[in-house]
Steps between C-alpha positions, in 0.01 A plus 500: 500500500150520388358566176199672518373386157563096613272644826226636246520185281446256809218726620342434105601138499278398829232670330523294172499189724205638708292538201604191309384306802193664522367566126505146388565125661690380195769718585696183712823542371604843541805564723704835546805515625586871691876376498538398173195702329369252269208379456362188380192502250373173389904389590614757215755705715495891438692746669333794638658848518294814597416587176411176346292437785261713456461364168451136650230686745297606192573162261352311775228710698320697237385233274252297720436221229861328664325459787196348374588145415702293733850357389534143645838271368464187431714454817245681754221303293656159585573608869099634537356144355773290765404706828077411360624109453631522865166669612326196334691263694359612857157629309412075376671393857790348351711551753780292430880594571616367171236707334569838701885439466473520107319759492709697711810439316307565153385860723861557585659403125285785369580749768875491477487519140287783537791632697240558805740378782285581815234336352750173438637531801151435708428260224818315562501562887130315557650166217801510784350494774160321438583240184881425477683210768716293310905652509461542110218729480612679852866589306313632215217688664862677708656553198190667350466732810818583472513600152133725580636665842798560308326731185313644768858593650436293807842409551551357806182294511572401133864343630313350760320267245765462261707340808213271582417410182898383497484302779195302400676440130838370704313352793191358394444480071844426399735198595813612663804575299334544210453807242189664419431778331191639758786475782680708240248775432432508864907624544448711196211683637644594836826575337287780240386597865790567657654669196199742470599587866882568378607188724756421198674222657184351682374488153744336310539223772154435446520477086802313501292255780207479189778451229562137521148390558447661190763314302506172630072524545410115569858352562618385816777711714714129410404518143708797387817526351706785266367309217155664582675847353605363213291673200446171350362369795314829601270478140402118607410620810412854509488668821172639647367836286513722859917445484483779295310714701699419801814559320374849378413590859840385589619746231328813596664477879812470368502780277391684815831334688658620220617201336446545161719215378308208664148665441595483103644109524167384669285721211721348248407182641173575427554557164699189460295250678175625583298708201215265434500369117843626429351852488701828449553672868208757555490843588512458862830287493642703190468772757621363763768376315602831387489659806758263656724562195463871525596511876791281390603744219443286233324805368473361104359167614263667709435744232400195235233348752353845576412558139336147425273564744459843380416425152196253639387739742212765481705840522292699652488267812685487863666223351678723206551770791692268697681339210603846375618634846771219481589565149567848634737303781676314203589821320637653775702206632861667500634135516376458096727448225413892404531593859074625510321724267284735704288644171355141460447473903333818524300349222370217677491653793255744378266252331520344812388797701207642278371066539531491876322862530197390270458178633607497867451907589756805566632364856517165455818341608626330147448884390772595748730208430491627137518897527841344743659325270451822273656747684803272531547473166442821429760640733747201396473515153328817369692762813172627532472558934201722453287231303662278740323667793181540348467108467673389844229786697177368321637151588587643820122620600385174354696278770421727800151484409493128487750429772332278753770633793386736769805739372541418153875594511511133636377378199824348300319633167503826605839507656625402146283770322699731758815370444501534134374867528771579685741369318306633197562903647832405653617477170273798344774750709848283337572671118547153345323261727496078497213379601488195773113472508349213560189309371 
């Protein structure tokens, strides 16, 4: 299952990082990845195969004039002068708690931005458990840690503050039976939690918990009526701006469940009610939009919002990759009005392919989703099994190589690759076959 020029490349990449560590200080920012091989220069992402990365080696080794002058942003510059103010503050004796308490939150503001979240997280750990007693700044200082442990994929200890940072909000901050929007982000958070664990219905009991503190943000429990849903009513009194993330979230799980219908109603409330300024939808919900409709087989509709956002996007992005891989889907829905037109899916399908190659690498999984979808379509429509192999096996060696199962014929990915080969060569030996493939 191992490919013994991925083995070579890792062996180069932990050079590269060896040296860049080593052959100048500026060099802060520079992350590989060995799963993903990319690496970050200067947050410019570029993706490394064997060849090019040679030609990275030379770009950045064999001119020493990059490593001669030191590249600070304006970020690191800002962080460096607020960790000297808070050596000032102890240096002239001013010890007091107000003053070190500022300067520690100014310290941590310029930290998370920086994205350093170890750094933050002692930052935020010694303001917690040194500067902050009142209930207010105890939720927040929770809620912070729990939004740190959690981008440091600290899971349990991040749901650990998220749930105390609740009960401080509902015990302590907040009178009782009314809505606020923190209790509200607190329920969203550990609902994204739970979700990211695939504990669907854990998840959504959690959003739908954040939904109404969200809507009715302010109001008493007493105070609400159905004249609060009212559109009329709704633009008097807008709802809090994080309804729509927590409706989104709510979205995602139930495309996940499935349920296509409802995840569309609650992003076509979006549209409806919450786009700030009476904007057009963007990309995001366009997408999302057209996803729903797509899995519904409302293939045209779908087919209008993948285009818009098309036209705006940069086409030789992920973005265009993705949005052409579901064009392919729409061309090859047999439910159309012309009952699919595999030319144009193979088409998109293809674009598609050479995008996710160039950008993501030759065994990422999108890159197997695609080369799928193509050998169904090239059995169903085109009758052309042996093509039709060629695609499912590359897809196949893709999935086996980044199954995560101890036998990888556990993996459900790779007992559908298996199934559609099958059925692929089951029908190679009829003399007119119909193909039942699935993608």
């Amino acid at each position: 299952k191992c490919n013994p020029n991925i083995v070579n490349l890792t062996h180069l990449s932990v050079s590269c990082v060896y040296q860049l560590k080593h052959s100048g200080k500026m060099i802060r920012r520079g992350i590989l990845s060995l799963s993903s091989r990319t690496f970050l220069w200067h947050e410019n992402p570029k993706v490394i195969t064997s060849k090019r990365f040679v030609i990275l080696h030379h770009r950045f080794f064999s001119s020493g004039s990059i490593f001669e002058a030191e590249i600070v942003s304006p970020l690191e510059k800002d962080l460096k002068k607020a960790l000297k103010n808070h050596e000032q503050i102890f240096l002239v004796g001013a010890t007091q708690k107000k003053d070190i308490q500022e300067s520690l939150e100014t310290i941590r503001r310029f930290q998370y931005r920086m994205e350093k979240w170890e750094e933050t997280l002692k930052t935020e750990e010694e303001l917690h458990n040194d500067h902050y007693y009142s209930a207010l700044d105890m939720a927040e200082s929770h809620n912070r840690l729990g939004i740190l442990h959690e981008n440091l994929q600290n899971y349990s200890k991040s749901r650990s503050h998220f749930e105390a940072s609740l009960r401080y909000y509902k015990n302590e901050v907040h009178p009782p039976n009314i809505f606020h929007a923190e209790i509200g982000e607190a329920c969203n958070h550990l609902g994204a939690l739970a979700g990211s664990e695939f504990e669907l219905e854990l998840a959504m009991q959690w959003l739908q918990r954040s939904e109404p503190h969200f809507r009715h943000h302010g109001k008493s429990m007493f105070e609400i009526s159905d004249d609060d849903e009212d559109e009329q009513n709704q633009k008097k009194d807008p709802p809090h701006p994080e309804l729509r993330k927590c409706l989104e979230n709510q979205g995602q799980i139930l495309r996940f469940l499935q349920k296509h219908r409802e995840a569309l109603d609650l992003y076509l409330e979006i549209e409806k009610n919450l786009l700030l300024d009476n904007k057009e939808p963007d990309r995001d919900l366009k997408l999302d939009m057209a996803d729903c409709l797509l899995a519904l087989r409302r293939s045209k509709e779908a087919e209008k919002l993948y285009i818009s956002v098309l036209e705006e996007t940069d086409l030789e992005s992920l973005t265009a990759a993705a949005i052409h891989h579901q064009l392919g889907l729409v061309d090859a829905d047999p439910s159309s009005d012309e009952g699919g037109d595999g030319t144009l899916a193979l088409m998109n399908f293809e674009i598609a392919l050479t995008l996710r190659k160039r950008l993501l690498g030759e065994t990422h999984l999108n890159v197997a989703k695609t080369l799928t979808a193509m050998g169904v379509v090239k059995h169903v429509f085109k009758k052309d099994p042996a093509a039709a192999l060629t695609d499912l096996r590359e897809a196949l060696i893709i999935y086996r190589t980044n199954s995560e199962f101890e036998n990888d014929e556990d993996d459900p990915e790779v007992k559908k690759i298996l199934k559609n080969i099958s059925l692929v060569q089951k029908d190679m030996k009829k003399p007119s076959f119909q193909s039942s493939a699935e993608h």
